[in-house]
C-alpha positions, 0 to 999 in steps of 0.5 A, a space after each residue: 244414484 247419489 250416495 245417501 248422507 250422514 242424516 240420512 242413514 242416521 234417520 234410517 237407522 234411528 227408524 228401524 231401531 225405534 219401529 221395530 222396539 214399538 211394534 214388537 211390545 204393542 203386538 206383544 208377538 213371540 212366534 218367529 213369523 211375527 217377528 219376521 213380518 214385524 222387522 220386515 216392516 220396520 226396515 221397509 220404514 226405515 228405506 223410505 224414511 232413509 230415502 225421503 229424508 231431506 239432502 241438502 241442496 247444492 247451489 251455486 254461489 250466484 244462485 237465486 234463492 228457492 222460490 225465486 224465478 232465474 232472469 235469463 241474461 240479457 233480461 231485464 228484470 221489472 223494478 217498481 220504478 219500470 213496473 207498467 201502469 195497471 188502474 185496476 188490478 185484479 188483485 193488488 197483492 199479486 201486482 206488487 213487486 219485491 223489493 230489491 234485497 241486499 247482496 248478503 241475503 242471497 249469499 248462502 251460509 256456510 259453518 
């Protein structure tokens, strides 16, 4: 299992420490039971918004962009020049084919 990241346990703890405060002044409890129950939930909170928390993604340098389908090698991919010869379409947004993007697009950003 990978190690979870800074934002992870950032927004982990920012969720137990933000549940537990709301949920101790709303029940307005002062029994330890209560108390126990109600910090109980908040770190169940704070695991699963720790571990849906967004991580990055690693990529390739070559990699296409999310969304976009991988051409094996040796494919040739459709360009609207080689697009076949459709009369009628079913739907003329689906046969439509994207324009060819520039080099930079694809290149990932790194600060």
């Amino acid at each position: 299992m990978p190690r979870p990241t800074a934002a992870q346990l950032f927004y982990g703890s920012a969720a137990v420490v933000v549940s537990t405060i709301a949920m101790l002044l709303l029940s307005q409890t002062s029994s330890g039971r209560g108390i126990a129950v109600i910090t109980t939930a908040a770190l169940a909170l704070g695991l699963l918004v720790a571990l849906t928390a967004a991580s990055p993604r690693r990529r390739g340098r070559h990699a296409a962009p999310a969304g976009t389908p991988a051409v094996s090698p040796g494919v040739a991919e459709i360009t609207p020049e080689a697009a076949p010869v459709d009369t009628a379409p079913a739907d003329a947004a689906a046969a439509r084919v994207p324009e060819p993007r520039a080099a930079a697009v694809e290149q990932p950003v790194h600060h």
